[in-house]
C-alpha positions as CSV (number, residue, x, y, z in Angstrom):
1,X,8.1,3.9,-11.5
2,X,5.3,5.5,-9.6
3,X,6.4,4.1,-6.9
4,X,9.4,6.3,-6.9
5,X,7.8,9.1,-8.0
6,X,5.4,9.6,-5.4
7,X,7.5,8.5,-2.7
8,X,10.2,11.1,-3.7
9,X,7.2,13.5,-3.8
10,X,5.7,13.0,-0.4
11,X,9.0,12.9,1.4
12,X,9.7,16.6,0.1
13,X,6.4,17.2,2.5
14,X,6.3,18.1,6.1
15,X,4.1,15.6,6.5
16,X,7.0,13.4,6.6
17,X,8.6,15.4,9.6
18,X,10.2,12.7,11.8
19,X,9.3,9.7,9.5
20,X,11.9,7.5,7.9
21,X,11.3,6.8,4.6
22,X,13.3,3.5,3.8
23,X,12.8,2.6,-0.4
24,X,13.9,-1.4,-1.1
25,X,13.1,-1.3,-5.1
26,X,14.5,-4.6,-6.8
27,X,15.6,-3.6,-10.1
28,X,14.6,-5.1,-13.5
29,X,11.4,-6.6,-12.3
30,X,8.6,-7.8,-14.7
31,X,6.5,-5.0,-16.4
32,X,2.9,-5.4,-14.2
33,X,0.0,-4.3,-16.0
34,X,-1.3,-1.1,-14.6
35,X,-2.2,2.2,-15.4
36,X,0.6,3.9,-13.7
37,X,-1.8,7.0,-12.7
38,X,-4.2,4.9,-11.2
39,X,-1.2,2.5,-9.5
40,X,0.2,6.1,-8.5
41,X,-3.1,6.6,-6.4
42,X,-3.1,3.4,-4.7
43,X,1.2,4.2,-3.7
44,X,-0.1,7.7,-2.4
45,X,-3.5,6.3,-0.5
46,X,-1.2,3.9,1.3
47,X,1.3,5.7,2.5
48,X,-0.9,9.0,3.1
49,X,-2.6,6.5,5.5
50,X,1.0,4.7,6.9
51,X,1.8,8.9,8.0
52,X,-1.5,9.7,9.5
53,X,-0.9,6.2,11.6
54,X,2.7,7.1,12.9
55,X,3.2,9.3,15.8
56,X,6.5,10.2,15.0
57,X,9.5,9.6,15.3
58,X,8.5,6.9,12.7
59,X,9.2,4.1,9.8
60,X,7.9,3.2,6.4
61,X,9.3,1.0,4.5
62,X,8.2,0.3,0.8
63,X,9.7,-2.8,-1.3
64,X,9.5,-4.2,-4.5
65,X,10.1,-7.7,-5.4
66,X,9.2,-10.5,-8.0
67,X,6.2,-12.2,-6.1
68,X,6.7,-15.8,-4.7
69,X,2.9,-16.2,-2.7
70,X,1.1,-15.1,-5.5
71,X,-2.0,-17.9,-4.5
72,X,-4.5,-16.0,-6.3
73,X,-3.4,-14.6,-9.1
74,X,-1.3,-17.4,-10.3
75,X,-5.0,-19.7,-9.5
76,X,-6.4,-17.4,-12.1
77,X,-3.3,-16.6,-14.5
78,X,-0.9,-19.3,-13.9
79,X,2.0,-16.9,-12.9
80,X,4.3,-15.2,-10.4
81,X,3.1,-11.7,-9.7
82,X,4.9,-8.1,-8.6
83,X,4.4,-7.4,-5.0
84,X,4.9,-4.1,-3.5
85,X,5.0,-4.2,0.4
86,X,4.2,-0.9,2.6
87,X,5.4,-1.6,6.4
88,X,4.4,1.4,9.2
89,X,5.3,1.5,12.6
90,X,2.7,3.4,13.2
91,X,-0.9,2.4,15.7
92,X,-2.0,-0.4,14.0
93,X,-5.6,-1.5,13.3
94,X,-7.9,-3.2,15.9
95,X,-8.9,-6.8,14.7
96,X,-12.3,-6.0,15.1
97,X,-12.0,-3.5,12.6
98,X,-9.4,-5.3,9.7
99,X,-12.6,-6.6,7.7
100,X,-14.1,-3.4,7.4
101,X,-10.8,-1.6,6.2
102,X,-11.7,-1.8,2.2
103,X,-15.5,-0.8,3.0
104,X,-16.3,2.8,1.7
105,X,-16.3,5.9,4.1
106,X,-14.8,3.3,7.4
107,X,-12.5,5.2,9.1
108,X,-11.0,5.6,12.3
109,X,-9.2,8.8,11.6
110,X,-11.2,12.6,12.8
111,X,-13.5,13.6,10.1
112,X,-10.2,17.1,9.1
113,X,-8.0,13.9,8.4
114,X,-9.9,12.0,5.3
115,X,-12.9,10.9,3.8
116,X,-12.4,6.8,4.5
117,X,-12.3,6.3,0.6
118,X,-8.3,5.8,0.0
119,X,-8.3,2.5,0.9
120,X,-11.5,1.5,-1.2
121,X,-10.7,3.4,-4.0
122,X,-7.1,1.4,-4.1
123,X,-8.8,-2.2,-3.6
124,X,-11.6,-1.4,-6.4
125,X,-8.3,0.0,-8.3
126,X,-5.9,-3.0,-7.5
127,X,-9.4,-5.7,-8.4
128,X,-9.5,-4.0,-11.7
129,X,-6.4,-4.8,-12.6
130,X,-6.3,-8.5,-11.6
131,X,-4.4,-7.8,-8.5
132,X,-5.0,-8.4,-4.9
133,X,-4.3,-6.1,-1.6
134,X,-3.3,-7.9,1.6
135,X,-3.5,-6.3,4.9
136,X,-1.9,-7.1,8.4
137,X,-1.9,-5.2,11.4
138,X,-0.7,-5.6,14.8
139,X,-2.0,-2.8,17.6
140,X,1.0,-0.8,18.9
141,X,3.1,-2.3,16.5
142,X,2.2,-1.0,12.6
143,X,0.8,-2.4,9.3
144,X,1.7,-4.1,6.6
145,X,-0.2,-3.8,3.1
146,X,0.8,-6.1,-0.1
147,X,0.0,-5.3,-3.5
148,X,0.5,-8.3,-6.1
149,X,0.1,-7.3,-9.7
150,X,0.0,-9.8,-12.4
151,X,3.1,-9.3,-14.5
152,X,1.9,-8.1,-18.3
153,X,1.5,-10.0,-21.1
């Protein structure tokens, strides 16, 4: 659910001028356990981040599915997990820089465009819920970040 809702509410912006939104939600999936406030911030983070990348014209794509490579959390909780998968076509990140992504105040963007905490706030988030964050980036081509939740209960 906040998926949705903050995807519907960024798209109103004209931040999304020239960038197609593309939602794939699976329906009836597993309740995850997460505070959907906190989850909300991680969505927003991520895609805030997905629009600064994209020169537009532009892509994002968000899904939803039941998880199927869920190493680490079914290691830990012996389970499948919810994933939800953020694809940009937007600049990619340099390899040099992809371990330093989750570090507090690393960022590539100019100082007017962020503070280099949205993607350390969302990992400390995601870790505090038993989740993970994945990232994979090819320069020129975009970036793909995966949240797996455990499923609740």
């Amino acid at each position: 659910k906040p998926v949705t809702e903050i995807t519907e509410s960024l798209v109103a912006q004209e931040a999304f001028k020239d960038i197609e939104l593309s939602l794939k939600l699976a329906q009836d999936l597993p309740e995850v356990y997460a505070d959907p406030a906190q989850f909300g911030q991680v969505v927003l983070n991520i895609l805030l981040n997905a629009i600064h990348a994209i020169t537009p014209p532009g892509r994002i794509e968000v899904e939803t599915r039941l998880g199927i490579k869920c190493v680490e959390i079914a290691k830990r909780l012996g389970g499948n997990c919810v994933e939800v998968v953020f694809v940009d076509t937007g600049k990619g990140i340099p390899e040099e820089h992809m371990h330093k992504i989750f570090d507090p105040f690393f960022s590539t963007k100019a100082a007017t465009k962020g503070t280099g905490l949205g993607l350390a706030v969302s990992y400390g988030i995601i870790k505090k819920h038993g989740g993970e964050i994945i990232a994979e980036s090819v320069v020129g081509k975009g970036t793909t970040f995966t949240v797996r939740m455990p499923i609740y209960g």
